[in-house]
C-alpha positions in Angstrom: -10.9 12.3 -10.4 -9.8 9.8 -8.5 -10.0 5.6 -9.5 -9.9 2.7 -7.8 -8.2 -0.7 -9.2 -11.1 -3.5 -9.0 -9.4 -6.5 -9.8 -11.0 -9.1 -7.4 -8.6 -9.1 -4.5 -9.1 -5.6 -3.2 -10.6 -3.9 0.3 -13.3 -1.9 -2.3 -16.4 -1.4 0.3 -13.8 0.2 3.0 -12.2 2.2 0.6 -15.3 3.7 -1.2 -16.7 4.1 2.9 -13.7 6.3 3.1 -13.9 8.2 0.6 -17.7 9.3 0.4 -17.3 10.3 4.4 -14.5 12.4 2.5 -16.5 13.9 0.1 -14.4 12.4 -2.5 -15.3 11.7 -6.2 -14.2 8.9 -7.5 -14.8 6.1 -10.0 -14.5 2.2 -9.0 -13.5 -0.5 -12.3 -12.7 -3.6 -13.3 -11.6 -2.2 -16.8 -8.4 -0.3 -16.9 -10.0 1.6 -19.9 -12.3 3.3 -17.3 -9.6 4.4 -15.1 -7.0 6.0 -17.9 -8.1 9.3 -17.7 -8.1 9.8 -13.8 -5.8 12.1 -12.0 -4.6 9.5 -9.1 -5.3 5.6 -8.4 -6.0 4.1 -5.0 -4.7 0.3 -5.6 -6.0 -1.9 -2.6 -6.0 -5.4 -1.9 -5.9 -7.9 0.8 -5.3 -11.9 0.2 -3.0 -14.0 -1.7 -0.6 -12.3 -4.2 -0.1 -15.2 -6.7 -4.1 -14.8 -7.1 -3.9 -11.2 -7.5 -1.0 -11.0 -10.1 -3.3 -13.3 -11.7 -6.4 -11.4 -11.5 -4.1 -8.1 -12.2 -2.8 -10.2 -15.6 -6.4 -11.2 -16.5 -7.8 -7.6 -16.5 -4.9 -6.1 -18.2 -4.0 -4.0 -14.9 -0.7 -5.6 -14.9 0.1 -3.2 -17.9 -2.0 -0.4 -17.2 -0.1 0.1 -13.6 2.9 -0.2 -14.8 2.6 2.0 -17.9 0.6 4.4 -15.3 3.8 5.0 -12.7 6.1 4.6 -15.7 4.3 8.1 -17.0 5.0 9.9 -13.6 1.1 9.4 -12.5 0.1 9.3 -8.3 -0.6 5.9 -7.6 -1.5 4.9 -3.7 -1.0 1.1 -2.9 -2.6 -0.5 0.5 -1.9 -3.4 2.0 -1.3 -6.3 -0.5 -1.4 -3.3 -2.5 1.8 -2.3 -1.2 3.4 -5.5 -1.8 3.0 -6.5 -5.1 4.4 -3.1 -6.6 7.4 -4.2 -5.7 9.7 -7.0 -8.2 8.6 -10.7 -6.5 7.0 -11.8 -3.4 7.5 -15.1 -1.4 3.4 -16.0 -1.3 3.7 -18.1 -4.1 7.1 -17.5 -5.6 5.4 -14.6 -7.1 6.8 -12.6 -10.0 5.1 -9.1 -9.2 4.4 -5.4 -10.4 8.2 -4.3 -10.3 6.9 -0.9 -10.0 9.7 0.2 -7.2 12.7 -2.7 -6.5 12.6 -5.2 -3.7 11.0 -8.0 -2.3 8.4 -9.3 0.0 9.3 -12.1 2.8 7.3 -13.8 5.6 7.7 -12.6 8.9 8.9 -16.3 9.7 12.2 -15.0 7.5 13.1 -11.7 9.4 12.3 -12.8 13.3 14.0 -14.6 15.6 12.9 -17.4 17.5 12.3 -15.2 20.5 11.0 -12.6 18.7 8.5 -14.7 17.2 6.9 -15.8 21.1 6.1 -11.9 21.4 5.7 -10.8 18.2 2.5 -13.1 16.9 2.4 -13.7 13.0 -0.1 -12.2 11.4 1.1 -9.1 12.8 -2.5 -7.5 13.3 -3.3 -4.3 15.3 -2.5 -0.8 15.6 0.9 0.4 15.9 2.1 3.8 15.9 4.7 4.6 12.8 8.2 6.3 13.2 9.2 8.4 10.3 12.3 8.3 7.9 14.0 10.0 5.5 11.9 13.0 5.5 8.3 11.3 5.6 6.0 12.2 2.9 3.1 14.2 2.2 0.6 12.0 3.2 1.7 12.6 6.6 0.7 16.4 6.6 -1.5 17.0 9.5 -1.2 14.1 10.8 0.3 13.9 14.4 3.4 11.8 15.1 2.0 9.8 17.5 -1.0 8.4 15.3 -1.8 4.4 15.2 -2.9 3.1 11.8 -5.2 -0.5 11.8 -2.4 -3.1 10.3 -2.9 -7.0 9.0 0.0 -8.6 7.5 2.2 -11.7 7.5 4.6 -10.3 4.7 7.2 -7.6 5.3 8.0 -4.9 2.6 12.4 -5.4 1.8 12.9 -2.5 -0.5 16.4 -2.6 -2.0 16.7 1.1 -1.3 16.1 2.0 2.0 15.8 5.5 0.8 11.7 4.7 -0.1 11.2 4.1 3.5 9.2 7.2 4.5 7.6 5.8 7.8 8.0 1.8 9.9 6.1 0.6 12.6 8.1 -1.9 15.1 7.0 -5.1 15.8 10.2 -7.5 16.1 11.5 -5.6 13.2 11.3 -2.7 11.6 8.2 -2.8 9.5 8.0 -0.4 6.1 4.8 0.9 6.7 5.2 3.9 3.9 7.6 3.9 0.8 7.5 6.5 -1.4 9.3 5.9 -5.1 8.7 9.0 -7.4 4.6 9.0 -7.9 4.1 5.7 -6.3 3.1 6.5 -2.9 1.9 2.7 -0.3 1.2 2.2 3.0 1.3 -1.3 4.3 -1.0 -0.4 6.9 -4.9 -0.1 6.5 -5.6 4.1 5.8 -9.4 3.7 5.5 -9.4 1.5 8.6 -7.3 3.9 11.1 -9.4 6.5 12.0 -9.3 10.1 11.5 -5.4 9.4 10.9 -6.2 7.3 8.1 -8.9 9.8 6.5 -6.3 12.9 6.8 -3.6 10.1 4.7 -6.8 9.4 2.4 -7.7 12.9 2.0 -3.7 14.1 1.6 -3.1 11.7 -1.4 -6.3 12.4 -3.3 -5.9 16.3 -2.9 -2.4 16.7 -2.0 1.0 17.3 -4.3 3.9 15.1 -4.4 6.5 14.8 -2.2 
């Protein structure tokens, strides 16, 4: 069974969309409780991080995630879901997640001057991914030349580049999929992308690890 994290700052309707076009069971909470004995976790979001550490540290999910990759269990981030598993982010000065090591900075941080006339922040939009370091297995089935939906003003910095599975180029290069053990994200919008996104969808909820 599959569960998705409720916690007030998530992309739910699109997500659940997604997955009954699938054909795929799953259960939607606010309570961790509810979720402890499914298989994988889908852990959207979209907004401000300092609110949804807040909102993760109010439900308990703060704990529950972290004990939940800590015991080797599938967990999908998206968007600010992909963000906050990682140690501190600069929206806010936010102490985050810590799940995989690394921070979050604004675009304003990474691009240059120049860069910045072509490359408008947010960077929203499709954009087609290159892979890295062997990709991952949400990628099975899914042709190299595929677009996913992205809207972001914040750049994944992992301290290991070796989590990098996939970036998109816009100024920079974008992490678009990290990969740390069972903790699987895209930075990118997978229930918003089309049949692309579906087949990443459908790969994480019935696929193996990496």
């Amino acid at each position: 069974m599959i569960g998705i994290v409720d916690y007030n700052a998530g992309n739910i309707t699109s997500v659940e969309r997604a997955l009954k076009s699938l054909g795929i069971e799953y259960i939607l909470s606010k309570n961790p409780a509810d979720l402890k004995n499914c298989d994988k976790l889908i852990f959207p979001g979209v907004g401000d991080a300092a609110y949804a550490m807040q909102q993760l540290k109010e439900t308990g999910f703060d704990v529950f995630l972290k004990n939940w990759a800590a015991d080797g269990k599938p967990l999908l981030g998206i968007c600010l879901g992909s963000q906050i598993i990682f140690d501190f982010s600069e929206e806010g000065d936010t102490a985050c997640l810590g799940l995989i090591k690394g921070k979050i900075r604004h675009f304003d941080h990474l691009l240059s001057e120049d860069e910045k006339k072509i490359n408008k922040i947010p960077h929203m939009g499709w954009n087609n991914l290159t892979r890295k370091n062997g990709g991952c297995y949400i990628f099975d089935q899914v042709p190299e030349a595929s677009d996913f939906y992205f809207v972001h003003s914040y750049v994944i910095c992992p301290e290991e580049d070796s989590v990098i599975k996939a970036y998109a180029d816009y100024g920079v290069q974008v992490p678009a999929v990290v990969q740390s053990g069972s903790v699987v994200a895209c930075q990118f919008h997978p229930e918003k992308s089309g049949e692309p996104g579906l087949q990443i969808l459908k790969n994480f909820c019935g696929g193996a690890s990496c």
